[in-house]
Backbone of each chain as ProteinMPNN parsed JSONL, in Angstrom:
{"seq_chain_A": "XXXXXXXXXXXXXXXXXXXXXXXXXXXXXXXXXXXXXXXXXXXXXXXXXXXXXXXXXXXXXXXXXXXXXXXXXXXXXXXXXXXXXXXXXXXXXXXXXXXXXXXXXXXXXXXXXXXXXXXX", "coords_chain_A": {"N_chain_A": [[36.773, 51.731, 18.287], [37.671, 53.794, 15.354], [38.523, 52.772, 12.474], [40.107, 52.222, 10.048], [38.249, 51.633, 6.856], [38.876, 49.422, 4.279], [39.338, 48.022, 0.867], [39.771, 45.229, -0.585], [40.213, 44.349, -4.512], [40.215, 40.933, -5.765], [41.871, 39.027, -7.912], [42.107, 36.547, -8.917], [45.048, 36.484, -11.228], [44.176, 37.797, -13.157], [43.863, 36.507, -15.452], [42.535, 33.798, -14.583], [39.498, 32.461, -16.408], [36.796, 33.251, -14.857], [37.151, 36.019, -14.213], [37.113, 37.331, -16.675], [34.775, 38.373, -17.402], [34.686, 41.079, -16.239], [35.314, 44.679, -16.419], [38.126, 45.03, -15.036], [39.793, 47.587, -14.087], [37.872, 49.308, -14.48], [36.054, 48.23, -12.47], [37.441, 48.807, -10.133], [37.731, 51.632, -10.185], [35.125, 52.794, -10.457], [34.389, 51.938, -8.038], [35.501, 52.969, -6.262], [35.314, 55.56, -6.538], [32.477, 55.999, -5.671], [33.239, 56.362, -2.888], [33.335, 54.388, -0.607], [35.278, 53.463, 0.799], [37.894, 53.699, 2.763], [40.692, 53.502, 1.628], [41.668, 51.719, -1.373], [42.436, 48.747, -3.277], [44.069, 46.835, -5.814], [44.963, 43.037, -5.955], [47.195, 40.407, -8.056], [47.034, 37.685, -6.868], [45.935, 36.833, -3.761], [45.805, 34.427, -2.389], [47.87, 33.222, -2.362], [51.792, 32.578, -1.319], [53.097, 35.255, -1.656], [50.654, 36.769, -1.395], [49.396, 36.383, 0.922], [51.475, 37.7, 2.123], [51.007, 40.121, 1.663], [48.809, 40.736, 2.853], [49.665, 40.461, 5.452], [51.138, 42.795, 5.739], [49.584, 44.931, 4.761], [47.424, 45.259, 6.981], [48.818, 45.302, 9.357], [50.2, 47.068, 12.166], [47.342, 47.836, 12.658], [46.053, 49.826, 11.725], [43.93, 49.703, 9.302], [40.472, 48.605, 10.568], [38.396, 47.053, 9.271], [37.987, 45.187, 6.776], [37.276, 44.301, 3.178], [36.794, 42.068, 0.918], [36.894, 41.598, -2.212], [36.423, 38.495, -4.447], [36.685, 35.136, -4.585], [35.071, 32.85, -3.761], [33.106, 33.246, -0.736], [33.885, 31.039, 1.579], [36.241, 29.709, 0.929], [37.482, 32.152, 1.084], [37.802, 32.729, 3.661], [38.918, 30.383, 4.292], [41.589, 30.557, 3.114], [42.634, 32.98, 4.257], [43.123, 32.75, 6.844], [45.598, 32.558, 8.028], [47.197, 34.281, 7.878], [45.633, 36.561, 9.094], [45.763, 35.346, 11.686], [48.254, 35.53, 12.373], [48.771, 38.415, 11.901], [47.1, 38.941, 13.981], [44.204, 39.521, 13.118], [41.164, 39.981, 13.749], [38.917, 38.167, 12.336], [36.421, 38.422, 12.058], [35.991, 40.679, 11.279], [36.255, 40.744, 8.359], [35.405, 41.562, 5.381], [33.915, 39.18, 2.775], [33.383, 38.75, -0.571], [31.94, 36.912, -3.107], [32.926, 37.6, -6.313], [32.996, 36.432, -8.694], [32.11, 35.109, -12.679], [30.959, 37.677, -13.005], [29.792, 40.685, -14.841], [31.212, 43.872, -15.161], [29.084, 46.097, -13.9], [27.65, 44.479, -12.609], [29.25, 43.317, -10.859], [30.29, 46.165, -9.311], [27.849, 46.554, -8.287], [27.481, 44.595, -6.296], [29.834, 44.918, -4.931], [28.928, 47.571, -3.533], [26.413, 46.885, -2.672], [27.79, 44.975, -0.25], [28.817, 47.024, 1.132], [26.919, 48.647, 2.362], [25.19, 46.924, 3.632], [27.283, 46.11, 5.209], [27.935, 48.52, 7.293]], "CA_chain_A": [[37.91, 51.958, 17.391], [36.681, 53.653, 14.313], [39.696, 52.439, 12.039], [39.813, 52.401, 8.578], [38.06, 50.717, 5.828], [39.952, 49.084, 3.46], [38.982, 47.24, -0.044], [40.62, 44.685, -2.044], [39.799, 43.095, -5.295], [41.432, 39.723, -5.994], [41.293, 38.617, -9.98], [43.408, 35.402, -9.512], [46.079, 36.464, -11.713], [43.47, 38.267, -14.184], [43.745, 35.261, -16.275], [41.286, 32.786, -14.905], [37.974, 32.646, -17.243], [36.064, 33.586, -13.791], [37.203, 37.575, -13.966], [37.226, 37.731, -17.971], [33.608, 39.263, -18.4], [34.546, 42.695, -15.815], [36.83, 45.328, -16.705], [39.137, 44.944, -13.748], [40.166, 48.824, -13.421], [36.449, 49.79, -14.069], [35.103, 47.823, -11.387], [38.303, 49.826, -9.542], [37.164, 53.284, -10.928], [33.458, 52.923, -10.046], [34.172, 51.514, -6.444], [36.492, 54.322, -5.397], [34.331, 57.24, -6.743], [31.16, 55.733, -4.248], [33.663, 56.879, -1.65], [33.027, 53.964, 0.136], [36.406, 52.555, 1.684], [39.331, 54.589, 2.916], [41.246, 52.923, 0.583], [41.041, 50.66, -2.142], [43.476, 48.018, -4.18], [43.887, 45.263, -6.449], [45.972, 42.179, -6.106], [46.488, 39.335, -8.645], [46.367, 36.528, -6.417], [45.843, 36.721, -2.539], [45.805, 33.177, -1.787], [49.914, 32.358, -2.51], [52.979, 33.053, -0.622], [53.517, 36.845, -1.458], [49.214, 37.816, -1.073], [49.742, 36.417, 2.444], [52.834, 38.731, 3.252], [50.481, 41.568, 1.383], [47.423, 40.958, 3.807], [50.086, 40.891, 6.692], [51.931, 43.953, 5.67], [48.683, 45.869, 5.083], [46.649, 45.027, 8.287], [50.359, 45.599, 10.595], [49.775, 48.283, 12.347], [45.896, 48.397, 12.969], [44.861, 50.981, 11.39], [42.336, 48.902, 8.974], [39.319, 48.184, 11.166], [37.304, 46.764, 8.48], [38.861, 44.993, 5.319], [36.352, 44.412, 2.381], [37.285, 41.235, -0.121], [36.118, 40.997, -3.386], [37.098, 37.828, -4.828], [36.1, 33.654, -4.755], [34.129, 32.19, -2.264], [33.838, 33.895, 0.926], [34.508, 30.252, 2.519], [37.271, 29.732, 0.756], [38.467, 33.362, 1.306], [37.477, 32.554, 4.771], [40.346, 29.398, 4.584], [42.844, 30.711, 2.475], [43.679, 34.301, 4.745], [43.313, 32.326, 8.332], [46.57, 32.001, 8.885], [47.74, 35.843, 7.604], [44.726, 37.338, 9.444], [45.759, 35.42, 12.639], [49.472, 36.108, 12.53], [48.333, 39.661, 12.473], [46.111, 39.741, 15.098], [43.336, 40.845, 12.93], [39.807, 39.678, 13.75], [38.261, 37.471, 10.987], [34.808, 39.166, 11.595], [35.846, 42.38, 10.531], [36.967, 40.411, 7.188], [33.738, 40.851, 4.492], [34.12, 38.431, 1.683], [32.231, 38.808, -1.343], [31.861, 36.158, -4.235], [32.625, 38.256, -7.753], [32.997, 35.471, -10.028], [31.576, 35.287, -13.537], [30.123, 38.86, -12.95], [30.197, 41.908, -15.127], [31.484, 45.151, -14.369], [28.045, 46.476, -13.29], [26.99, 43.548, -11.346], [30.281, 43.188, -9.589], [30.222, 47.162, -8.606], [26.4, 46.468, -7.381], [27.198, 43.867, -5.561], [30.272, 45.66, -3.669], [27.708, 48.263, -2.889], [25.649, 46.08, -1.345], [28.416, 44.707, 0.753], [29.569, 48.013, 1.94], [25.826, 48.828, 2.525], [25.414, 45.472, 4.547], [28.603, 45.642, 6.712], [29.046, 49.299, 7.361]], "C_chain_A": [[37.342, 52.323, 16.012], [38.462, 53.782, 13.037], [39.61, 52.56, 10.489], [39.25, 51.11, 7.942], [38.977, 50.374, 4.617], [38.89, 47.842, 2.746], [39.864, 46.694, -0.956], [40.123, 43.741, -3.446], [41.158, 42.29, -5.744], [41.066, 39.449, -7.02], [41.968, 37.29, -10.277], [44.353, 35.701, -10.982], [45.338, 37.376, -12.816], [42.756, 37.125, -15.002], [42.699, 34.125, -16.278], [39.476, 33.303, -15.599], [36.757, 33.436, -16.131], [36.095, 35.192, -13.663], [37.309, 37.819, -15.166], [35.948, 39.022, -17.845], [33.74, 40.613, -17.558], [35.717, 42.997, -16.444], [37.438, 45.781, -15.439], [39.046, 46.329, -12.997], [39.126, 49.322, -13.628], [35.707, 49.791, -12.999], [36.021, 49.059, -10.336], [37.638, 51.104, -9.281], [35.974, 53.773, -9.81], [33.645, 53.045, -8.649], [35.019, 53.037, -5.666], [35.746, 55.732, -5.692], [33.163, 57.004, -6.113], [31.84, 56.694, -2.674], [33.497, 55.987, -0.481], [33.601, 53.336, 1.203], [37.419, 54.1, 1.989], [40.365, 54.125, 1.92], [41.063, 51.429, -0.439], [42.452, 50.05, -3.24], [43.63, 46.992, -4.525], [45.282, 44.332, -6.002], [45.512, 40.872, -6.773], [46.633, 38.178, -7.576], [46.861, 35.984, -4.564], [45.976, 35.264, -2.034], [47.009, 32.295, -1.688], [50.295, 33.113, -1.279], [52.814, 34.46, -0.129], [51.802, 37.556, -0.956], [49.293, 37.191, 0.137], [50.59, 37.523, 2.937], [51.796, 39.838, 3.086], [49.754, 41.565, 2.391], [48.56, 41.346, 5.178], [50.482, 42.433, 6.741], [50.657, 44.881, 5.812], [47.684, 46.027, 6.021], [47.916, 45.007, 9.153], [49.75, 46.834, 10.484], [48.339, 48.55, 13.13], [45.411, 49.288, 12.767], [43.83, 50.578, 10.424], [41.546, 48.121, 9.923], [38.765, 46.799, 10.568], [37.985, 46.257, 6.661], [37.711, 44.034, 4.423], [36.943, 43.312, 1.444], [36.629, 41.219, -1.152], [36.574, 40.11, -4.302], [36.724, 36.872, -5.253], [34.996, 33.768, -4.129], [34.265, 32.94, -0.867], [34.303, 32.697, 1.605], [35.491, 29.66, 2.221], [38.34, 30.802, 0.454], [38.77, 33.154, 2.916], [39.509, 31.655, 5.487], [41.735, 29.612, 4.265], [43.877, 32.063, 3.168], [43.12, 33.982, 6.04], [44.328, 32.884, 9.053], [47.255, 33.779, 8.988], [46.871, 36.448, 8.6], [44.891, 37.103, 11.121], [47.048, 35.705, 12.894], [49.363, 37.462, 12.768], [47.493, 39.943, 13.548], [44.7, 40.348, 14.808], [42.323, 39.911, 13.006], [38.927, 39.282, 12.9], [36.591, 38.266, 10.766], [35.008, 40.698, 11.305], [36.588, 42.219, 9.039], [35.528, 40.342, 6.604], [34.41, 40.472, 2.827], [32.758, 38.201, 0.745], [32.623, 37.975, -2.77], [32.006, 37.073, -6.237], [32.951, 37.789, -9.06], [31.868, 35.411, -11.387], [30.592, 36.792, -12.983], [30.688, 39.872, -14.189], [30.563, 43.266, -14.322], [30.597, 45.85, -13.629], [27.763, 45.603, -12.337], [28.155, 43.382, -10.272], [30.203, 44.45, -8.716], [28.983, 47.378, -8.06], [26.803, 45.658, -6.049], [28.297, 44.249, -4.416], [29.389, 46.826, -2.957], [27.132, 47.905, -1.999], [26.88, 45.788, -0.145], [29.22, 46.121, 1.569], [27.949, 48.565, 3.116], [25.282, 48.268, 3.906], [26.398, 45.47, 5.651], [29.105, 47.058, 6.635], [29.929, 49.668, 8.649]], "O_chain_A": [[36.644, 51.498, 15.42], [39.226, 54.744, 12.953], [38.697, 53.231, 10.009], [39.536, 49.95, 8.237], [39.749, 51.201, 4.131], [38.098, 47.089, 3.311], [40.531, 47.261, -1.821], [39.726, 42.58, -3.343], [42.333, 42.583, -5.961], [39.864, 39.565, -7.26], [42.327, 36.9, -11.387], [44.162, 34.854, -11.855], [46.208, 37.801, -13.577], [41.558, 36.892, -15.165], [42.142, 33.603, -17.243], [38.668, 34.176, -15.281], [35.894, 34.156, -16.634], [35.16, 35.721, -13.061], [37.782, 38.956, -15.184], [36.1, 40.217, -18.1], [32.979, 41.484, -17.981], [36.665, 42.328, -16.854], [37.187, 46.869, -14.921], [38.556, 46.504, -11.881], [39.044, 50.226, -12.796], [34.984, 50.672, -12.536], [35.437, 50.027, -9.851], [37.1, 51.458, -8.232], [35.894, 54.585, -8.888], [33.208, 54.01, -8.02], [34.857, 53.763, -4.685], [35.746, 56.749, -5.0], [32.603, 58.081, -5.91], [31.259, 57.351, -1.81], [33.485, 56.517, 0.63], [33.052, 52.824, 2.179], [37.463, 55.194, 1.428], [40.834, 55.142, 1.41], [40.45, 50.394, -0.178], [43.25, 50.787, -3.82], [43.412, 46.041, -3.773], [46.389, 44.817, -5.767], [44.455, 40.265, -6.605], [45.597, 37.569, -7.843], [47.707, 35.166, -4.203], [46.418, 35.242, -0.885], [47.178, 31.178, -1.199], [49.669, 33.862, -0.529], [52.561, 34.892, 0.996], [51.706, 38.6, -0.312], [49.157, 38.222, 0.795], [50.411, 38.14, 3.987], [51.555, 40.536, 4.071], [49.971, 42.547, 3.102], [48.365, 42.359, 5.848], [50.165, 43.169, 7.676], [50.566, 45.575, 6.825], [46.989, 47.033, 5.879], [47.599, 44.194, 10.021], [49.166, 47.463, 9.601], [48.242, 49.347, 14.062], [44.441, 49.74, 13.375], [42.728, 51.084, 10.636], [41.904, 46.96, 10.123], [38.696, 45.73, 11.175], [38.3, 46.974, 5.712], [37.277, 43.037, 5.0], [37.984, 43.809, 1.014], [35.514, 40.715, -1.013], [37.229, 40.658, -5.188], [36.252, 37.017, -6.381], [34.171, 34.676, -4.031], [35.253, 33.134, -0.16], [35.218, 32.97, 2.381], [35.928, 28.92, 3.102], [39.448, 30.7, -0.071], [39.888, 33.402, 3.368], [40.445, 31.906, 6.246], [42.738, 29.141, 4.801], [45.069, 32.292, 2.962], [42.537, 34.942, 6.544], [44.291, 33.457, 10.142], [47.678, 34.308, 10.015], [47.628, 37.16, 9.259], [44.502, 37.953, 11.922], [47.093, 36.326, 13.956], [49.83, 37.852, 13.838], [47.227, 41.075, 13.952], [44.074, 41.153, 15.497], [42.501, 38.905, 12.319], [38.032, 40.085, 12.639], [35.918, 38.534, 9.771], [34.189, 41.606, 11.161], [37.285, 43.098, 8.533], [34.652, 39.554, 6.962], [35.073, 41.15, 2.041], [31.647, 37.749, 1.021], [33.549, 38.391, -3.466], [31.146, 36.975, -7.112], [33.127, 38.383, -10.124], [30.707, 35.687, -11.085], [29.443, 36.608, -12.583], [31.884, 39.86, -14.48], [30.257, 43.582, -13.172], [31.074, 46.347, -12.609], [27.627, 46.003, -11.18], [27.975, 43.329, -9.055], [30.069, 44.254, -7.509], [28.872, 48.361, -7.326], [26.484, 46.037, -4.923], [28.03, 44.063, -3.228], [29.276, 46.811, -1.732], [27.136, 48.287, -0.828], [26.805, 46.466, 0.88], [30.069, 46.038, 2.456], [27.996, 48.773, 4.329], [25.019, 48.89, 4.935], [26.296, 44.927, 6.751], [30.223, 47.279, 6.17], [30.915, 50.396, 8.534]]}, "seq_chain_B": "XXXXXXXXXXXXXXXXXXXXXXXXXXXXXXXXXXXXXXXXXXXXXXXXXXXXXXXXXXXXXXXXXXXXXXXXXXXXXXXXXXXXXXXXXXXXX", "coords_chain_B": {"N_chain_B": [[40.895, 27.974, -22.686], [42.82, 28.547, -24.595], [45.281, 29.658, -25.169], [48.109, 31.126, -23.47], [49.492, 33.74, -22.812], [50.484, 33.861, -25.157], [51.129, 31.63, -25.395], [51.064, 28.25, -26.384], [48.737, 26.559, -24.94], [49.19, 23.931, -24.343], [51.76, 23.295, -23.927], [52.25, 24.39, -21.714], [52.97, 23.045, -18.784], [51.072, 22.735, -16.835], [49.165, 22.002, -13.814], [46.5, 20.126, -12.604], [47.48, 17.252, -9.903], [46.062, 14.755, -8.872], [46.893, 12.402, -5.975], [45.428, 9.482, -5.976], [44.819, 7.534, -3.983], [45.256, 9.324, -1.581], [42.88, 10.435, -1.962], [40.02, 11.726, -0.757], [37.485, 11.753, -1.557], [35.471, 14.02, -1.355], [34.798, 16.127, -2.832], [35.705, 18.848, -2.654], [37.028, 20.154, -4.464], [36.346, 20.542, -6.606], [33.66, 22.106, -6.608], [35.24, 23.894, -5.84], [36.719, 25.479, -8.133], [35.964, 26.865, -10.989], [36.624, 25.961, -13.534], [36.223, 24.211, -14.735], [38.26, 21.92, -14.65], [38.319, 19.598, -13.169], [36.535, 16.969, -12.354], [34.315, 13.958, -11.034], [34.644, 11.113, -10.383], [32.629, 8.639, -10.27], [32.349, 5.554, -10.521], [35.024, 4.867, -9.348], [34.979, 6.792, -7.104], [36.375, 8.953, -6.652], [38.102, 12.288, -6.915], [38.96, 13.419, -9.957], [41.133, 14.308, -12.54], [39.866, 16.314, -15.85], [39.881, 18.321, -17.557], [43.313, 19.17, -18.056], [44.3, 21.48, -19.114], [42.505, 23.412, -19.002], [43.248, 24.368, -16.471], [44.132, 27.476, -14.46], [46.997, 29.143, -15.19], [49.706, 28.664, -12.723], [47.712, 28.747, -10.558], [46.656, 27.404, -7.594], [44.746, 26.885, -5.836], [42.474, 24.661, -5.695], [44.545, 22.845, -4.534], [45.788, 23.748, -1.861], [43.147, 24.081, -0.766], [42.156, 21.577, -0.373], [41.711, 18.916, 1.659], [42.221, 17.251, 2.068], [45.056, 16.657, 1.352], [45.301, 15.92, -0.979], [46.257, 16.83, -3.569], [48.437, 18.317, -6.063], [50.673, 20.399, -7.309], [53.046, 21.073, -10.148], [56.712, 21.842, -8.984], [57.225, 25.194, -7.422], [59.536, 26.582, -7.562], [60.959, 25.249, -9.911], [59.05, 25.442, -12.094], [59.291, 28.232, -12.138], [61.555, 29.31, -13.423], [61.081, 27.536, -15.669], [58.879, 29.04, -17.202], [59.802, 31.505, -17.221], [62.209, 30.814, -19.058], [60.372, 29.626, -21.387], [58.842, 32.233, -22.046], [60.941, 34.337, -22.029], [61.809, 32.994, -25.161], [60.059, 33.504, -26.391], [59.855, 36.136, -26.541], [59.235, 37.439, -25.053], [59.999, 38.3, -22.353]], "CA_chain_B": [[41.843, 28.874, -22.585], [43.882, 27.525, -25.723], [46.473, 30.063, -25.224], [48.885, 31.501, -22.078], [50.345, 34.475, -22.846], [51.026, 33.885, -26.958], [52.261, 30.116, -25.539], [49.821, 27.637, -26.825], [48.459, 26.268, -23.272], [49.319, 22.365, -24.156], [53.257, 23.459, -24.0], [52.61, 24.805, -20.573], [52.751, 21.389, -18.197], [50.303, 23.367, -15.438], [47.464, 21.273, -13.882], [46.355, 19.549, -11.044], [47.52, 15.667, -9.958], [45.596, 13.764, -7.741], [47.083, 11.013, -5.173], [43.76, 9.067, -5.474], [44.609, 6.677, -2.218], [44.614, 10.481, -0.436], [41.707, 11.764, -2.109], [38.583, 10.699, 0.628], [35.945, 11.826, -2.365], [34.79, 14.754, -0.844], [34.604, 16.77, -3.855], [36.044, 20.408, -2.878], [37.974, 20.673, -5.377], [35.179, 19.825, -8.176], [32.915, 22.878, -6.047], [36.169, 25.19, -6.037], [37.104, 24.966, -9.553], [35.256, 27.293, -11.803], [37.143, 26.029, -14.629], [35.607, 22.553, -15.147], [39.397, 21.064, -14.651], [37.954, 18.256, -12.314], [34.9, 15.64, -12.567], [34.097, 13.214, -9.918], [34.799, 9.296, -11.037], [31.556, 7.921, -9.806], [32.733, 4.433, -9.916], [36.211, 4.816, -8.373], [34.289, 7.804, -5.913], [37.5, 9.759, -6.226], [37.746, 13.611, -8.164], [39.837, 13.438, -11.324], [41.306, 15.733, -13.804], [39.305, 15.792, -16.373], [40.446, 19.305, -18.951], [44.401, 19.577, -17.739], [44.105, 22.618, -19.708], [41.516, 24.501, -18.18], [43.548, 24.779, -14.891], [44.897, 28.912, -14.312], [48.611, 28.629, -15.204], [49.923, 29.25, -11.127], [46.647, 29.096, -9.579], [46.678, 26.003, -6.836], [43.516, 27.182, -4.863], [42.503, 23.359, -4.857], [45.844, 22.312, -3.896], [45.746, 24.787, -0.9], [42.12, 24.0, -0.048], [42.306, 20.192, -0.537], [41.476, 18.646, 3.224], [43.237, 15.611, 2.521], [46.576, 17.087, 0.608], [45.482, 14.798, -2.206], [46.31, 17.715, -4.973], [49.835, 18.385, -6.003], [51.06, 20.662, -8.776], [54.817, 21.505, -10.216], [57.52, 22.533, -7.984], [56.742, 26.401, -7.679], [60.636, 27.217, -7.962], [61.254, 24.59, -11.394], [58.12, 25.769, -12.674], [59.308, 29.347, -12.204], [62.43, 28.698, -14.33], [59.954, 26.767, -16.907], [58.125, 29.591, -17.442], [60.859, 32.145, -18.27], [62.706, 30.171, -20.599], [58.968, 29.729, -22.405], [58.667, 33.333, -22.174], [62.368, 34.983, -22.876], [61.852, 32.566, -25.873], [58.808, 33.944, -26.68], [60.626, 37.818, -27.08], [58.227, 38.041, -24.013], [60.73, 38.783, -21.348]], "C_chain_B": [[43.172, 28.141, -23.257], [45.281, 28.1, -25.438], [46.726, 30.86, -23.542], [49.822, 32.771, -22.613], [51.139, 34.441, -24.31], [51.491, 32.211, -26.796], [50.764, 29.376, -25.623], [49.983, 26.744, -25.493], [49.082, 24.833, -22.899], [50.897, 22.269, -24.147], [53.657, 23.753, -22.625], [52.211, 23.502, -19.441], [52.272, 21.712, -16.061], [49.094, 22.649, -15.266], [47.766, 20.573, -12.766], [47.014, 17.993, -10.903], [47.171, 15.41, -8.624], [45.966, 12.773, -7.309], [45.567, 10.222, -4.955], [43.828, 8.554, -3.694], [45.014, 7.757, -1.116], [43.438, 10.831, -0.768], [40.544, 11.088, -1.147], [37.525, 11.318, -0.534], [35.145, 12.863, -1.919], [34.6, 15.995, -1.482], [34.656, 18.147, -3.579], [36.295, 20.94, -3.636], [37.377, 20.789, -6.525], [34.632, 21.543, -7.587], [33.889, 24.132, -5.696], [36.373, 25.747, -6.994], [36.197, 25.362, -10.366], [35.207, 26.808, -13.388], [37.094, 24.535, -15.619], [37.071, 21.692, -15.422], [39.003, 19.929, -14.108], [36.623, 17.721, -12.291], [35.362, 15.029, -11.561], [33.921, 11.675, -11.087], [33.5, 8.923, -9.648], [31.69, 6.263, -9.489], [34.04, 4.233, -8.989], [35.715, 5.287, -6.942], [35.826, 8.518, -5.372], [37.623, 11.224, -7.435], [38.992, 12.912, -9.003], [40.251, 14.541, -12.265], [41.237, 15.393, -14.929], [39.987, 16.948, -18.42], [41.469, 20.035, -18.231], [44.594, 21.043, -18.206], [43.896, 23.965, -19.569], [42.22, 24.959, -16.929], [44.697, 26.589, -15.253], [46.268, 28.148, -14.458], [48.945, 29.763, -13.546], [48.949, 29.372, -10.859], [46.68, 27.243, -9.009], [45.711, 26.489, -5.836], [42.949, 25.45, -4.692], [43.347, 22.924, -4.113], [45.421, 23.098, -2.266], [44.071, 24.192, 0.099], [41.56, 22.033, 0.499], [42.226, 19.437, 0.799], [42.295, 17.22, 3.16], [44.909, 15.5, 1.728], [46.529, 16.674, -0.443], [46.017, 15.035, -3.551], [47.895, 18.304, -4.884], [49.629, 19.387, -7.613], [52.615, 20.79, -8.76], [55.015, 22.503, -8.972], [57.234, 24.052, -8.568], [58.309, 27.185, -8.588], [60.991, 26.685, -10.044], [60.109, 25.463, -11.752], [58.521, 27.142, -13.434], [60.366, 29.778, -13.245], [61.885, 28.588, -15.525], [59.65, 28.4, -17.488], [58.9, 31.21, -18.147], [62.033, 32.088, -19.008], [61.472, 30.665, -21.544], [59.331, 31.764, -22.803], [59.764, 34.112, -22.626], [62.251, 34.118, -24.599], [60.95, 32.782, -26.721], [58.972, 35.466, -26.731], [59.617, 38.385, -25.865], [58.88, 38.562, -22.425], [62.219, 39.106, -21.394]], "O_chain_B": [[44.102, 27.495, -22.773], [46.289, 27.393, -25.425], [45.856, 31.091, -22.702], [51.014, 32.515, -22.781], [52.247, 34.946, -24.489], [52.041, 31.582, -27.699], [49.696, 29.746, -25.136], [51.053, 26.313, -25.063], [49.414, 24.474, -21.769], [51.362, 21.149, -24.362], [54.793, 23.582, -22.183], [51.043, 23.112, -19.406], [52.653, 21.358, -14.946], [48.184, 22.559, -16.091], [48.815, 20.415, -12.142], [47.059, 17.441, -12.002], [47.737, 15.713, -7.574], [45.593, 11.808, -7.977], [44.799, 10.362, -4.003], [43.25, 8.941, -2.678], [45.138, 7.403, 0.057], [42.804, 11.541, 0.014], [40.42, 9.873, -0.992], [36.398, 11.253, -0.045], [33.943, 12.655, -2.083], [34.253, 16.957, -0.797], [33.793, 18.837, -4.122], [35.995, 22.122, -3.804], [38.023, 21.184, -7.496], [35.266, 22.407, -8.192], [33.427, 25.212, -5.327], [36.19, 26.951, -6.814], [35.409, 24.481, -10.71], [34.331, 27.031, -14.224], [37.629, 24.075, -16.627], [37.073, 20.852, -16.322], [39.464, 18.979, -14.74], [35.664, 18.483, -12.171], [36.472, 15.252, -11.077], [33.303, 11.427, -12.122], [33.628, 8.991, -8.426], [31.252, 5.751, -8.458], [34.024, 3.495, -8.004], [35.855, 4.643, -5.903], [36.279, 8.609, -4.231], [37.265, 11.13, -8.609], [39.757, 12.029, -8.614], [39.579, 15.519, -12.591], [41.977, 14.541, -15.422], [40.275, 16.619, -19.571], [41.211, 21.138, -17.749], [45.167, 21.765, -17.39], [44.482, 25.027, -19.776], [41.762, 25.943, -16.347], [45.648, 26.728, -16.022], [46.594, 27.031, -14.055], [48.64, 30.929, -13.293], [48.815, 30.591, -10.76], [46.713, 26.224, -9.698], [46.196, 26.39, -4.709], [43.012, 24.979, -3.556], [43.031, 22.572, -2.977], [44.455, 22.577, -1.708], [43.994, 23.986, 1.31], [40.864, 21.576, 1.405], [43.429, 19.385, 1.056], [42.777, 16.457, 3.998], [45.649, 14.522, 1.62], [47.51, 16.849, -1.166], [46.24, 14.205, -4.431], [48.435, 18.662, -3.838], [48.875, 19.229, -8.574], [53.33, 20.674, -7.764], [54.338, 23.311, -8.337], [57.048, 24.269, -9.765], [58.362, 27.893, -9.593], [61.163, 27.409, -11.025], [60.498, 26.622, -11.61], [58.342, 27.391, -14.627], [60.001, 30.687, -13.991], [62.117, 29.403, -16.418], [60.453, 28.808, -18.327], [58.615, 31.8, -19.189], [62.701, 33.01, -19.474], [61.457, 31.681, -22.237], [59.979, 32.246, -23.733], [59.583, 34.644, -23.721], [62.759, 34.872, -25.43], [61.006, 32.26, -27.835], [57.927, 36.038, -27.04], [59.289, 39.568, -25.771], [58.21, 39.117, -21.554], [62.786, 39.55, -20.395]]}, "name": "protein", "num_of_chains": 2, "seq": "XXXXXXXXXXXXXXXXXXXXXXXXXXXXXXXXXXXXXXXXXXXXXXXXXXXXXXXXXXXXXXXXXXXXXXXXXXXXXXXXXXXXXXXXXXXXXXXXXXXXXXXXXXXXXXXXXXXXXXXXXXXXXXXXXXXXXXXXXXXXXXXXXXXXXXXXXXXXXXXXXXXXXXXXXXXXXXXXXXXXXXXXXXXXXXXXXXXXXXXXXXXXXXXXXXXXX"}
């Protein structure tokens, strides 16, 4: 199944001190001109109510293969989109979770690099 | 994070509360928590909230991750209410 890639960054709300030092729509910018996802999009905070319905709504369907996180903890990205990821049907190992806390804009768009690099 | 949106942060009544006789001491929530809201009570051996302050206004990622439910914040709906009063009052909505 060669399905689509798909990238999201999560910023908890913008607001927490943890996503101050990038510039949000930079890291955006950068990541989408690599060319490295089929699509790419922010949400402030995946881990409530409504970023559950989002993960369902945008993995319905099956046409993302491959869905790219950039966010907390991968093991508490791991816990927090279980329940969305199994309501959909979608396969937790084709979920890559990447840590982009206290990072700058450069180091965060390195370090999605790497993870596209790593899990293509 | 003194201020919330022009609202000085100690007006906004967002922050974690711990049921100690749930918490089992297993300090997730200390190791989730970028935001130095929670310390570990070494003699009790239960987490605590330590800078009410510091906690994201609407962020409950402990709450949520919490293995023993022990973490509670405001009702989401009152809260939601709360928050645009503050704000319509604040020429902000």
């Amino acid at each position: 199944m060669s399905g689509k890639k798909g990238f999201v960054l999560c910023v908890c709300q913008g607001t927490c001190p943890s996503f101050t030092k990038m510039d949000v729509f930079g890291v955006l910018s950068d990541v989408r001109r690599e060319k490295l996802f089929d699509y790419v999009c922010l949400h402030p905070q995946l881990c409530v109510g409504d970023g559950e319905e989002f993960l369902k709504v945008l993995l319905s369907g099956g046409e993302t293969e491959k869905l790219y996180i950039a966010a907390c903890d991968p093991q508490m990205q791991g816990k927090m989109y279980r329940d969305a990821f199994e309501a959909i049907g979608f396969d937790k190992a084709n979920h890559f979770p990447l840590d982009i806390r206290n990072k700058t804009t450069e180091e965060a768009v390195a370090a999605i690099k790497e993870l596209a690099a790593n899990n293509p | 994070m003194s201020e919330w949106r022009g609202i000085p942060r100690e007006e906004i009544p967002w922050f974690p509360t711990i049921d100690a006789e749930k918490c089992s001491g297993c300090r997730e929530c200390i190791t989730i928590c970028k935001n130095n809201v929670l310390t570990f009570d070494e003699t009790g051996r239960k987490s605590t909230v330590v800078n009410p302050y510091n906690c994201v206004v609407e962020c409950r990622t402990c709450a949520r991750l919490c293995p023993s439910e022990a973490i509670s914040f405001p009702d989401a709906a009152v809260f939601s209410e709360f928050i645009k009063e503050k704000l319509t009052a604040k020429g902000k909505l």
